[in-house]
C-alpha positions as CSV (number, residue, x, y, z in Angstrom):
1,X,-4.5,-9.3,-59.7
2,X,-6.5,-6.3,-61.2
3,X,-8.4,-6.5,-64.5
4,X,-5.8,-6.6,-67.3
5,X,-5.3,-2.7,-68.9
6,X,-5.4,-4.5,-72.6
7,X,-9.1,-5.4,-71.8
8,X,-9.9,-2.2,-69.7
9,X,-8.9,0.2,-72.6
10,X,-10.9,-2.0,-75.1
11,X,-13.7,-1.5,-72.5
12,X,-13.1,2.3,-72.7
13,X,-13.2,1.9,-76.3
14,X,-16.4,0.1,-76.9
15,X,-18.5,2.3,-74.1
16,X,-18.2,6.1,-75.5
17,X,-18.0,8.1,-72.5
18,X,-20.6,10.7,-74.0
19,X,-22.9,7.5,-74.9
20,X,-22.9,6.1,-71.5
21,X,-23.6,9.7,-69.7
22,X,-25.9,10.5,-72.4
23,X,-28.3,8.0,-70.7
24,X,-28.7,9.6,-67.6
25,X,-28.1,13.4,-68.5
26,X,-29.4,15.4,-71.1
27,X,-26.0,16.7,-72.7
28,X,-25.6,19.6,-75.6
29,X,-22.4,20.6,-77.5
30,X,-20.7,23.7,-76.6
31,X,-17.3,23.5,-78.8
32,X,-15.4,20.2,-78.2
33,X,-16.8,19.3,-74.9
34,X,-20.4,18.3,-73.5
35,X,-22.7,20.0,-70.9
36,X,-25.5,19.2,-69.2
37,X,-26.9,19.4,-65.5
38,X,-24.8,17.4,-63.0
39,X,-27.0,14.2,-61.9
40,X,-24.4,13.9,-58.5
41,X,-26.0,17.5,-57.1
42,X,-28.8,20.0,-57.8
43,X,-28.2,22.6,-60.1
44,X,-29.9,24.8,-62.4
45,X,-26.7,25.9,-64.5
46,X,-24.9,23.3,-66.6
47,X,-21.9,22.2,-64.9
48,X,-21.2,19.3,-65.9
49,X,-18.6,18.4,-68.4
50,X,-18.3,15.4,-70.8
51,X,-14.5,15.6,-73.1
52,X,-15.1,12.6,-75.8
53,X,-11.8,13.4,-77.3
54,X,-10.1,12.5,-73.6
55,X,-12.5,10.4,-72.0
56,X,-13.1,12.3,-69.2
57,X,-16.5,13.7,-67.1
58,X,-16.2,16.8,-64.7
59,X,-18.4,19.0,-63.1
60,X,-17.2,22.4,-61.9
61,X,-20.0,22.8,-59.4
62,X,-19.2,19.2,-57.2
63,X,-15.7,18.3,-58.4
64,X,-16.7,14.8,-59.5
65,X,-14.7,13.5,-61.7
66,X,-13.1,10.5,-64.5
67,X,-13.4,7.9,-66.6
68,X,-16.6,6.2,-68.1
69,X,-15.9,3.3,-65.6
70,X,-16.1,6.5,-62.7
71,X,-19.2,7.3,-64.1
72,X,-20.7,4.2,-63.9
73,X,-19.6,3.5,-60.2
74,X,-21.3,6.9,-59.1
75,X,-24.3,6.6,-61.3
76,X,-25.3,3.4,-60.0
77,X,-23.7,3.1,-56.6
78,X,-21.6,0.1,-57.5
79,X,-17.8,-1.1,-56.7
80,X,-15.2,-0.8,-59.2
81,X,-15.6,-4.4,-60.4
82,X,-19.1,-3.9,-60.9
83,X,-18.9,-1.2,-62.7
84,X,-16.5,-2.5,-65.5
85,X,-18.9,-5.8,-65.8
86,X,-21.7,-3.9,-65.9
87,X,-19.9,-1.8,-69.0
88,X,-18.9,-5.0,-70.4
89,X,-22.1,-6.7,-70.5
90,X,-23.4,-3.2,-72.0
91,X,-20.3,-3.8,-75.0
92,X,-21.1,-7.8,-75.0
93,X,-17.7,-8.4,-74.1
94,X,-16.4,-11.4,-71.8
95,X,-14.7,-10.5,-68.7
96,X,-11.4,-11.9,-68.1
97,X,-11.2,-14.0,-65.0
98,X,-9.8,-12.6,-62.0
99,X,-9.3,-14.0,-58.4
100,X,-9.6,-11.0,-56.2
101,X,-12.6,-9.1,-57.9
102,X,-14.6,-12.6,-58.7
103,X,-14.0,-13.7,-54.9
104,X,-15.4,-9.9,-53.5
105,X,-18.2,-10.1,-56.1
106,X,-18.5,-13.8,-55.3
107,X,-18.8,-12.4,-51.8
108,X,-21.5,-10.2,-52.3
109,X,-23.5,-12.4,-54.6
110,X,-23.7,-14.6,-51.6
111,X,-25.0,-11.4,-49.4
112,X,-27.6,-10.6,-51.4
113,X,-29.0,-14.4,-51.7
114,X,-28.4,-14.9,-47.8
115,X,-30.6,-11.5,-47.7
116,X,-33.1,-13.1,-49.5
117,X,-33.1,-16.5,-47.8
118,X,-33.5,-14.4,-44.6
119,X,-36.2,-12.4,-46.4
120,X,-38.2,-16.0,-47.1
121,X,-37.9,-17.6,-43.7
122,X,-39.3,-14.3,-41.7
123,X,-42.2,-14.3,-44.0
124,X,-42.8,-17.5,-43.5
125,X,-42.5,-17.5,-39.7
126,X,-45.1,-14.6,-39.4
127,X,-48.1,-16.8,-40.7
128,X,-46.6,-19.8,-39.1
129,X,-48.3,-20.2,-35.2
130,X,-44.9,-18.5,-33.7
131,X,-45.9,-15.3,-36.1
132,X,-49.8,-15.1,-34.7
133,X,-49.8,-12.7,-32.5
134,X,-47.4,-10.8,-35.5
135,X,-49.6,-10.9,-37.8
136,X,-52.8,-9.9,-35.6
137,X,-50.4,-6.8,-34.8
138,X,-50.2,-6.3,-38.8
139,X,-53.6,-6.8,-39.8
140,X,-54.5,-4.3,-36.6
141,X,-52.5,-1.8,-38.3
142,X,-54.4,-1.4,-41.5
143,X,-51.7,-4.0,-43.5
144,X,-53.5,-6.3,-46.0
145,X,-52.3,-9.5,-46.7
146,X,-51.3,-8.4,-50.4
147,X,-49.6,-5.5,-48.9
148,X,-47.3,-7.6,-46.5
149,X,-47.0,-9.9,-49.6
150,X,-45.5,-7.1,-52.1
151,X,-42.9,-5.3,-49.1
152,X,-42.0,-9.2,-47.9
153,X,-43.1,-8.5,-44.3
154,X,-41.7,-11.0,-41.6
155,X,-41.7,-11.6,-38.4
156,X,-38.6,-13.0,-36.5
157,X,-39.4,-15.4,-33.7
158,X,-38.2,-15.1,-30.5
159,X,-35.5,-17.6,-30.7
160,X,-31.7,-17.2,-30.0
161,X,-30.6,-18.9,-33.6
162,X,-34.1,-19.5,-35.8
163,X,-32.5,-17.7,-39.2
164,X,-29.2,-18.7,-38.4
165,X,-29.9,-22.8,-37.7
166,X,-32.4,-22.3,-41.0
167,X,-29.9,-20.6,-42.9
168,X,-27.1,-22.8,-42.1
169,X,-29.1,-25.6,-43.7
170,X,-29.3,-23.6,-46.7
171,X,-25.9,-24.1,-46.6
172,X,-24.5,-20.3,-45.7
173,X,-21.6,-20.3,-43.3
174,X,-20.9,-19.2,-40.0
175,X,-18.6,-16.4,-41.4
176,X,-21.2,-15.6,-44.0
177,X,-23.7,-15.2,-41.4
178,X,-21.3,-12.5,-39.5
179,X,-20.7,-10.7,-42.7
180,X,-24.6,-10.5,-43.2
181,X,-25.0,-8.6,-39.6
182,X,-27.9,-10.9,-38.9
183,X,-26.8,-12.3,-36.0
184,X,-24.2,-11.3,-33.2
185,X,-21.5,-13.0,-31.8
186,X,-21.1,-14.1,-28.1
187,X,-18.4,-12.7,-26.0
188,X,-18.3,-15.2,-23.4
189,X,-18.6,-18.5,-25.8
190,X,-18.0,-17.0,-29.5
191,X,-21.4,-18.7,-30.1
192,X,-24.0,-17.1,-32.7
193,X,-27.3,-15.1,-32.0
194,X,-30.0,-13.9,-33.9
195,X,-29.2,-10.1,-34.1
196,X,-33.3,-9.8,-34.5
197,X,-35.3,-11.4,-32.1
198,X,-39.5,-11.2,-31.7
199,X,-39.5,-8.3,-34.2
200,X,-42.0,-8.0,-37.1
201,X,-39.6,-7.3,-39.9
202,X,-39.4,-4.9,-43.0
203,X,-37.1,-6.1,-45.8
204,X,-35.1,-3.2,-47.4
205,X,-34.7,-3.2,-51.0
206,X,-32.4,-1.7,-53.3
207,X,-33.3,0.5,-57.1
208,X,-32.3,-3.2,-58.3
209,X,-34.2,-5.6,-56.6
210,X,-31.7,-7.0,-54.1
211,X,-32.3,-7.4,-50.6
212,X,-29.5,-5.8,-48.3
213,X,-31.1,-5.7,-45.1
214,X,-33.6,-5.7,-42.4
215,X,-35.8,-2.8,-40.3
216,X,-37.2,-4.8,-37.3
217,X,-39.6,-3.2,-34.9
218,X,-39.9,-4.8,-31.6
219,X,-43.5,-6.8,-30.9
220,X,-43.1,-7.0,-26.8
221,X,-42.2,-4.5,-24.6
222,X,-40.5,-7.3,-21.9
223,X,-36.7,-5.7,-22.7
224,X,-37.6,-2.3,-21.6
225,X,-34.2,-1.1,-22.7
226,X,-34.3,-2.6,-26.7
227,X,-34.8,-0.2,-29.3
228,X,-38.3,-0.1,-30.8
229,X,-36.6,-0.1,-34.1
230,X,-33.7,-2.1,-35.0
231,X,-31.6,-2.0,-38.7
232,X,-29.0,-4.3,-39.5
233,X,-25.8,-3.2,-39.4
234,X,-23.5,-1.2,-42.3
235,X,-22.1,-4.6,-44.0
236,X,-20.1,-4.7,-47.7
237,X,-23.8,-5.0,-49.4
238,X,-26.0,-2.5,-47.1
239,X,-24.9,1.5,-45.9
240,X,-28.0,3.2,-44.6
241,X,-27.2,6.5,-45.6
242,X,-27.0,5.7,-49.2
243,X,-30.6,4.1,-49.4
244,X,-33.8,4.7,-48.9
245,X,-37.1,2.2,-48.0
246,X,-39.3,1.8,-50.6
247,X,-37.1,3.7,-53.4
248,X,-37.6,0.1,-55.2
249,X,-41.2,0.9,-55.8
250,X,-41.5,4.6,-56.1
251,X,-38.8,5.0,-58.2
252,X,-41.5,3.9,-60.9
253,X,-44.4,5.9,-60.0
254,X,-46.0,8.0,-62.0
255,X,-47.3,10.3,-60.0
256,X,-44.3,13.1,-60.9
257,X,-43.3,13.5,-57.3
258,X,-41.8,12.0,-54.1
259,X,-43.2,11.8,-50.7
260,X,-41.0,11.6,-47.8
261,X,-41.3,9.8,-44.3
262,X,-40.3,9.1,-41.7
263,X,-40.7,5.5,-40.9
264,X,-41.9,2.1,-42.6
265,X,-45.2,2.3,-41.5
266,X,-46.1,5.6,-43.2
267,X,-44.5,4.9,-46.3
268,X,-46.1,1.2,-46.5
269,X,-49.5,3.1,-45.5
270,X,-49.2,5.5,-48.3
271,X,-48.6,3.3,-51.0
272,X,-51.4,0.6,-49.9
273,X,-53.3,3.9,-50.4
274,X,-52.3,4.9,-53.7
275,X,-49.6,7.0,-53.1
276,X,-46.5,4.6,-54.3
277,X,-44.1,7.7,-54.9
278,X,-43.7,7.2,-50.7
279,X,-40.0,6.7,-49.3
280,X,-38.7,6.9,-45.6
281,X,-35.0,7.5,-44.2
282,X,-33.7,4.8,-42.6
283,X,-33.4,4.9,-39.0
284,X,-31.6,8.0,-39.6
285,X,-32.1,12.0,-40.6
286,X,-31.9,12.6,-44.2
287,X,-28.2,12.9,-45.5
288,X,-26.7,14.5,-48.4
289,X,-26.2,11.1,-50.2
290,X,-30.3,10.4,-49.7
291,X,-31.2,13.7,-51.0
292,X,-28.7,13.0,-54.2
293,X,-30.8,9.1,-54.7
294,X,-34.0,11.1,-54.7
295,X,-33.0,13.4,-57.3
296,X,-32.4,10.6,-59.4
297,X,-35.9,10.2,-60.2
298,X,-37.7,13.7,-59.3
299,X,-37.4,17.3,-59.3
300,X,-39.8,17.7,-55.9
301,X,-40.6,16.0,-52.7
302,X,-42.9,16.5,-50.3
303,X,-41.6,16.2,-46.4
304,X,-44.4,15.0,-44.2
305,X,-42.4,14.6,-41.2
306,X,-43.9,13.9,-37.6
307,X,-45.8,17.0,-36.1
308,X,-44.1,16.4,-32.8
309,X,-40.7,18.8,-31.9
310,X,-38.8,16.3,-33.0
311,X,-40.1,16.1,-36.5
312,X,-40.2,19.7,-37.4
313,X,-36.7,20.1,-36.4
314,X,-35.8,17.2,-38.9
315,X,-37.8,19.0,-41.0
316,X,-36.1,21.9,-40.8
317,X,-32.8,20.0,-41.3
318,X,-33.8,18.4,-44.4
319,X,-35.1,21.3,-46.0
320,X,-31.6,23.1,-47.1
321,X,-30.6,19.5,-48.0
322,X,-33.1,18.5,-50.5
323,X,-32.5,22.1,-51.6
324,X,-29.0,21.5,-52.5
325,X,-29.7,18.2,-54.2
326,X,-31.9,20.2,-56.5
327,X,-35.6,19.4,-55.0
328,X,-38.1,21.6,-55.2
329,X,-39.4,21.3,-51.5
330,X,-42.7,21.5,-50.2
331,X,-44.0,20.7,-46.5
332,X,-47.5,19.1,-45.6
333,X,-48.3,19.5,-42.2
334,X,-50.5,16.7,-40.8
335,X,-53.9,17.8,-39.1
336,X,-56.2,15.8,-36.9
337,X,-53.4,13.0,-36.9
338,X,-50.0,12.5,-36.0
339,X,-48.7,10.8,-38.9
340,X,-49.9,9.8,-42.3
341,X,-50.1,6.4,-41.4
342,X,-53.0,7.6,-38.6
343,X,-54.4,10.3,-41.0
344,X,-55.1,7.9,-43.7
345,X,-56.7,5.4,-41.6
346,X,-59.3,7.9,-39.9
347,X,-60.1,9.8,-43.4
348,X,-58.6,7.7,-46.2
349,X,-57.1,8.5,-49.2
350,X,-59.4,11.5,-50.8
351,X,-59.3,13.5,-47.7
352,X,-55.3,13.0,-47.8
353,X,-54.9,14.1,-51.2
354,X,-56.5,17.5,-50.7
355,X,-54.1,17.7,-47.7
356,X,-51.4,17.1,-50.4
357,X,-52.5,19.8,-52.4
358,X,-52.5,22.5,-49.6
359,X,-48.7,21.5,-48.5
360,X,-47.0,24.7,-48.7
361,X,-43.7,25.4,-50.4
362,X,-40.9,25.4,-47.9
363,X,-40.4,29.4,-47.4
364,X,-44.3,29.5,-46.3
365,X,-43.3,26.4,-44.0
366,X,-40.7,28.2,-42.6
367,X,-42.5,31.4,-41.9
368,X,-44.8,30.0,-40.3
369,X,-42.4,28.0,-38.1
370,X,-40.9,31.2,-36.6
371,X,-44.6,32.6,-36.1
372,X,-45.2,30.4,-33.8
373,X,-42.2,31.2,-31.9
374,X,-43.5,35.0,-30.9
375,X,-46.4,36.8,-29.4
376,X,-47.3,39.3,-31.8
377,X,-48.8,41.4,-28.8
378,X,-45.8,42.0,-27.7
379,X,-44.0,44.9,-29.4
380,X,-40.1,43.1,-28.6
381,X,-41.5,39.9,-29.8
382,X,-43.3,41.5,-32.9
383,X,-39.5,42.7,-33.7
384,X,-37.6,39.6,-32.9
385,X,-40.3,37.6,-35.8
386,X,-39.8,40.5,-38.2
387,X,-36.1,40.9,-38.0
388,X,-35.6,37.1,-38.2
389,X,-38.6,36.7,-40.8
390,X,-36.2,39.8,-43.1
391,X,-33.5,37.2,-42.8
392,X,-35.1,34.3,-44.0
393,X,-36.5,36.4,-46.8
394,X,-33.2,38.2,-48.0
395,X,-32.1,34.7,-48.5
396,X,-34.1,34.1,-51.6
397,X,-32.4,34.9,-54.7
398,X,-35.6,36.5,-56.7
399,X,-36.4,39.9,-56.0
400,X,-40.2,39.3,-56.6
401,X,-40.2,36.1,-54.2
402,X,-38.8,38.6,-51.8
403,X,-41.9,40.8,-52.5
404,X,-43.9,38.6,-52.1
405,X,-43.1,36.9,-48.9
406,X,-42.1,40.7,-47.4
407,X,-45.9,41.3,-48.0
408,X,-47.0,38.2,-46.1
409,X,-44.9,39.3,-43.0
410,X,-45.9,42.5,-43.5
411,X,-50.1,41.8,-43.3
412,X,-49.0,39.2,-40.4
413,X,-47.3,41.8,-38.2
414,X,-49.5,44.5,-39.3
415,X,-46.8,47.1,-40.4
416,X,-46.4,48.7,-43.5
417,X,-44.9,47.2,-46.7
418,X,-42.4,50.1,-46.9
419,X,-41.0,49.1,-43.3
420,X,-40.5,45.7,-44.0
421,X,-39.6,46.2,-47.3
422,X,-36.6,48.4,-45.7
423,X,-35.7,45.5,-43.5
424,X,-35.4,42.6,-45.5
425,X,-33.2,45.1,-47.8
426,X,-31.2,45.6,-44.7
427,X,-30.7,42.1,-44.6
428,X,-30.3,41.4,-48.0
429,X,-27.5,43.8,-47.8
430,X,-26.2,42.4,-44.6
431,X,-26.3,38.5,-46.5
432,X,-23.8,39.7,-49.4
433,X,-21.6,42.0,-47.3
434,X,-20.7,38.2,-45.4
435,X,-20.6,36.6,-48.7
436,X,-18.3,39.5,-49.9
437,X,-16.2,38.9,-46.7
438,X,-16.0,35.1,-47.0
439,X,-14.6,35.2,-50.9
440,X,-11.7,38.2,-49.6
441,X,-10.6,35.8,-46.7
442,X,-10.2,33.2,-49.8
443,X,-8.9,35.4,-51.8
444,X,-6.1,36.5,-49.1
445,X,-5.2,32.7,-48.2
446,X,-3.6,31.6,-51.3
447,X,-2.5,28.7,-49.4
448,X,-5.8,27.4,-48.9
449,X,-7.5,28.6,-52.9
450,X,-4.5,26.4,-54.4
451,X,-5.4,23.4,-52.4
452,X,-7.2,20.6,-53.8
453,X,-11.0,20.6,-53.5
454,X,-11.4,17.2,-51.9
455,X,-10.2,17.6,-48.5
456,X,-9.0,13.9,-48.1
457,X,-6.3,15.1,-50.5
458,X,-3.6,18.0,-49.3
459,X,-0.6,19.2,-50.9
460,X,2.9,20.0,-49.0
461,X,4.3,22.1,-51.6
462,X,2.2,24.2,-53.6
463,X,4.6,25.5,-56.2
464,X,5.8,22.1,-57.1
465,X,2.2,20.4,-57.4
466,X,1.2,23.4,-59.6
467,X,4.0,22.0,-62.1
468,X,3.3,18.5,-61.1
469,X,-0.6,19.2,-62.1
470,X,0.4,20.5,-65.0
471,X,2.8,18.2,-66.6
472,X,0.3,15.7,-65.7
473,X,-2.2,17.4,-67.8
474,X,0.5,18.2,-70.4
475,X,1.0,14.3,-70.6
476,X,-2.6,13.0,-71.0
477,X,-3.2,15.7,-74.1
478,X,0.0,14.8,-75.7
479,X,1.4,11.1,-74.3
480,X,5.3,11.6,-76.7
481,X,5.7,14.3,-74.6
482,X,6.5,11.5,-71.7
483,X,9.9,10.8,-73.8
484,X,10.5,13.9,-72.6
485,X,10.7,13.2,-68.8
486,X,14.0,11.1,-68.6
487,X,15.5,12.1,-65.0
488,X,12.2,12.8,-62.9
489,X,10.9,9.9,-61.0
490,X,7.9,9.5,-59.0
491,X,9.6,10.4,-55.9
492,X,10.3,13.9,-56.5
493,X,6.6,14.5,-56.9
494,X,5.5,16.5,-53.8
495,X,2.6,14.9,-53.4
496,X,2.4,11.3,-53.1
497,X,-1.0,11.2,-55.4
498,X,0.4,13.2,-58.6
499,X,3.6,11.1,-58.1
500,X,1.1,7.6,-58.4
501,X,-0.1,9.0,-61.6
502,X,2.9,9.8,-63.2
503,X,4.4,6.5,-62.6
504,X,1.3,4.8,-64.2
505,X,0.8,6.9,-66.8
506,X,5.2,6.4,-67.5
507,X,4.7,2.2,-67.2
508,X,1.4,2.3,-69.7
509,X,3.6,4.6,-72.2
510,X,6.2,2.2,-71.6
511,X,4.5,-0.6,-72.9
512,X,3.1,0.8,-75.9
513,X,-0.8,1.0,-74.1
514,X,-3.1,4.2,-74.4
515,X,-1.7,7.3,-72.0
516,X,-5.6,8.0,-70.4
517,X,-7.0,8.4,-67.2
518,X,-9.1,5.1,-67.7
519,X,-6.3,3.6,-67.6
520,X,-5.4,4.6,-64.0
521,X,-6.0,1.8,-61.2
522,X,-6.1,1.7,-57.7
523,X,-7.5,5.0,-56.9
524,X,-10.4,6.1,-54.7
525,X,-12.8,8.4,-56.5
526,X,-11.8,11.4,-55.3
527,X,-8.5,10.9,-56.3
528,X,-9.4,10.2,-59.8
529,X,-12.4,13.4,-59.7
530,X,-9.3,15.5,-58.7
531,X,-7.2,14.1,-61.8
532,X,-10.0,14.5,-63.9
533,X,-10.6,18.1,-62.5
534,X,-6.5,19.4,-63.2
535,X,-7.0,18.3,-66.8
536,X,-10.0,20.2,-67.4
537,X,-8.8,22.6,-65.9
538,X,-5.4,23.2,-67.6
539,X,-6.5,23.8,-70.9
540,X,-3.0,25.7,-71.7
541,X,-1.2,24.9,-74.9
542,X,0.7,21.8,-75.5
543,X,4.1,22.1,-75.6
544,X,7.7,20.5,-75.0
545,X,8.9,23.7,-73.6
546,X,6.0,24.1,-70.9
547,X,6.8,20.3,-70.3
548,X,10.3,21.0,-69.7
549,X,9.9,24.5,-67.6
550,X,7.5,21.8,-65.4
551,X,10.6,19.2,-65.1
552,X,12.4,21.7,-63.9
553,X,10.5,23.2,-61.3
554,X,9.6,19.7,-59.8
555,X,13.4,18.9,-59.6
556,X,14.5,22.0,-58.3
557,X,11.7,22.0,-56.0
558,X,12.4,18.5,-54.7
559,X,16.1,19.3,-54.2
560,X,15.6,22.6,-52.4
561,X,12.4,21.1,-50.2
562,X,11.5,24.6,-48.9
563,X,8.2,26.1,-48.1
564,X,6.7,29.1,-49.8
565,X,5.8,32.3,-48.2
566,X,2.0,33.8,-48.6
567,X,3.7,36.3,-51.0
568,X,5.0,33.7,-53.1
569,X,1.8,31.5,-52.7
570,X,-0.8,34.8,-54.1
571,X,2.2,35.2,-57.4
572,X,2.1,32.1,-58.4
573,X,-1.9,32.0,-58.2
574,X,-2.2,35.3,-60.2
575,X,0.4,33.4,-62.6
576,X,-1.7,30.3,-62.6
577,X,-5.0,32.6,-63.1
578,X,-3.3,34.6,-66.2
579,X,-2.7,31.1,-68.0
580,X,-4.7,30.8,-71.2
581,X,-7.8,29.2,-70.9
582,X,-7.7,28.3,-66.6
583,X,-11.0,28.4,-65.1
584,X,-10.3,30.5,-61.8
């Protein structure tokens, strides 16, 4: 039973959609919408649409997209049911009970208190006598007791069922165990195991306090085949690639930057030293959605990465990541040590801050990477590092930074500034002739420019879901206009998607409720960014006639079910393009 719509468009009432955004993104008027810079992806161009008078958010640049209750989920990482209670709390209103969204809340709840029951009992095991040798191994590394006291350090004993006997008696169930991922399940017997075994343990932390799961590194090196780091398992509370360790902490630093790491131990090194803007990856290489959390709270980060291979390819992979997230990037490159954890320990924290203040920005990181990679002795070498160097440089979008850096190669390879100056035009040139390229193979697949953005969501018939899209929009800006649209049923919708929305939006008019997109349930969010896309997008006049001329092309096209040519496809783009007031 979902929330009831009576409550959810009073909830939309009482939480202005340009209130709500307005306290994570600066947002200016520009005529009867909002703009400001996206906080879902980097960008230095205001994308990012707030329409009071419909309720909507949507930026051009990312395709995100909906209601205020949308905005929240994204904003804050949280499920749907989340969201609205966190809204309601915000509008002190009561939230009505309901079965299904209380038990999965219930459920999580439960998660995050199990997490912390866990948290306790490996804390208290490492300065119990099973944690000794633990703790000496914790201690040894340059961990003070405080510090293991503020990041909840554990150890996990090497036991087959220690946290699950100990939360049992806490009184957590067997299936709430499973859903944790802290233990594993036997095969042979169906019997619980501690999934973390001898392991001195890291707690990770979310921006809100909760724990949601568990980095274990491995104390004995008996099992020569066990991981030397182990992370619990994705679960409904925990997904690795949307956190990050430490974020809890650093997100308040003052410091006005973010320092990026590889593991646990660096990052819980950095901050015993005074550097609390320290984060790490989990387990993993950076992703998209960890660079988005990071630009939550900074413009830049620096990467210290290991100095082995290994680290300066992930290096290199994070670089264009952070770069699309917004970051400004720069790269410290350890010396005398192999990772900060190492460096701060044999020089402390002085020497490491001048070390900070000679990271270079990414470009010089990058030039010198593929100096290292050629013999400047040798003449074919000399050309392979200046021909690749060009590249790199005609990728920057100012034509001083390419000056600049042109220069640099220049006085590196000793050749003249002219010559390389000639290159990197060359490849400048090169760069926009394939950018040219790219947008005339989109603009020659119709087909393809007409389709939705998200590529979860496909349309079958183009033609029809123009009209569809349309009348959709037509529908929100004017709800009468629904009286309109006796004879056309959800089933001759092409797509399935449009055809869900109509019906909704039909059974809400129906019964006398508001005609909004907040009002729309059951939807992933990129269904509902696509929604809230089309009806910024069409922008068109309102009228019973366009309406209409939309009926009709949805019937006829359902009747006829045939499939439009390339020819047809690239008219009725140029027809869609001509509209009044469609963004192309």
């Amino acid at each position: 039973m979902p929330f009831p719509p009576a409550f959810l468009d009073e909830l939309t009432a009482r939480n202005p959609i340009e209130d709500v955004v307005g306290q994570y993104v600066s947002l200016k008027r520009s005529g009867s919408n909002l703009f400001g810079l996206c906080p879902f992806h980097g960008e230095k161009t205001a994308s990012f649409s707030v329409a009071p008078d419909k309720g909507i958010y949507y930026c051009f640049g990312c395709h995100k997209g909906g209601s205020v209750i949308n905005f929240q989920m994204e904003i804050e990482g949280l499920s749907y049911p989340d969201a609205v209670r966190a809204l309601a709390k915000r509008a002190g209103m009561e939230v009505p009970e309901d079965e299904q969204y209380q038990s999965r809340y219930r459920q999580q709840e439960r998660l995050w208190a199990l997490h912390k029951e866990a948290a306790r009992y490996f804390h208290s095991q490492l300065y119990a006598p099973v944690g000794a040798s633990a703790l000496q191994y914790a201690l040894g590394r340059g961990m003070s007791k405080s510090t293991l006291t503020k990041f909840g350090i554990g150890y996990a004993p090497d036991s087959w069922s220690g946290l699950a006997d100990a939360l049992r008696k806490k009184g957590y169930t067997d299936q709430e165990l499973r859903d944790s991922g802290l233990v594993t399940v036997s095969k042979k017997n169906g019997n619980l195991f501690d999934r973390f075994r001898d392991r001195l343990m890291f707690p990770i932390i979310d921006v809100r306090g909760n724990v949601i799961g568990f980095g274990g590194r491995i104390m004995s090196d008996k099992d020569k085949s066990a991981a030397k780091y182990l992370n619990s398992p994705e679960t409904l509370i925990f997904n690795k690639r949307k956190n990050l360790f430490a974020l809890n902490f650093a997100k308040k630093s003052k410091l006005g930057y973010f320092i990026l790491v590889e593991g646990y131990m660096d990052a819980i090194a950095l901050h015993q030293y005074g550097f609390d803007c320290a984060v790490a990856s989990l387990g993993t290489a950076l992703t998209e959605d960890g660079a988005a959390l990071l630009s939550r709270y900074t413009d830049q980060v620096v990467l210290i990465y290991d100095g082995d291979a290994a680290g300066q390819n992930a290096t290199q992979r994070a670089i264009p990541i952070l770069e699309r997230a917004g970051l400004q990037v720069k790269v410290l490159r350890m010396r005398d040590a192999k990772d900060p954890d190492e460096f701060l320990k044999k020089f402390g924290a002085d020497r490491f801050k001048l070390l900070l203040e000679e990271s270079s920005n990414r470009v010089e990181y990058q030039l010198a990477a593929i100096l290292k990679k050629y013999d400047l002795r040798d003449d074919d070498q000399k050309v392979k590092y200046l021909q690749e160097s060009a590249e790199l440089i005609s990728s920057l979008s100012s034509s001083v930074q390419r000056e600049v850096y042109a220069g640099r190669v220049a006085e590196a390879a000793k050749i003249s500034m002219d010559a390389m100056k000639l290159e990197v035009n060359r490849a400048f040139k090169r760069r926009l002739a394939r950018e040219k390229k790219k947008q005339e193979k989109i603009d020659l697949a119709p087909a393809r420019a007409l389709q939705p953005k998200s590529r979860s969501i496909r349309y079958d018939n183009i033609k029809s879901a123009m009209a569809e899209e349309m009348l959709l929009a037509l529908v929100l800006q004017e709800p009468a206009l629904l009286d309109r649209t006796e004879g056309l049923t959800p089933e001759m919708f092409s797509s399935q998607l449009l055809g869900r929305v109509f019906s909704q939006l039909s059974q809400r008019h129906k019964e006398g409720l508001e005609v909004a997109l907040s009002g729309l349930t059951d939807f992933t969010s990129e269904e509902i960014s696509h929604i809230a896309g089309l009806l910024q997008r069409q922008q068109g006049p309102v009228s019973e006639q366009a309406l209409l001329d939309c009926v009709r092309t949805i019937q006829r096209e359902y009747q006829s079910g045939r499939v439009e040519t390339e020819d047809d496809l690239l008219a009725l783009r140029n027809r869609m393009k001509e509209r009044k007031g469609i963004k192309a």
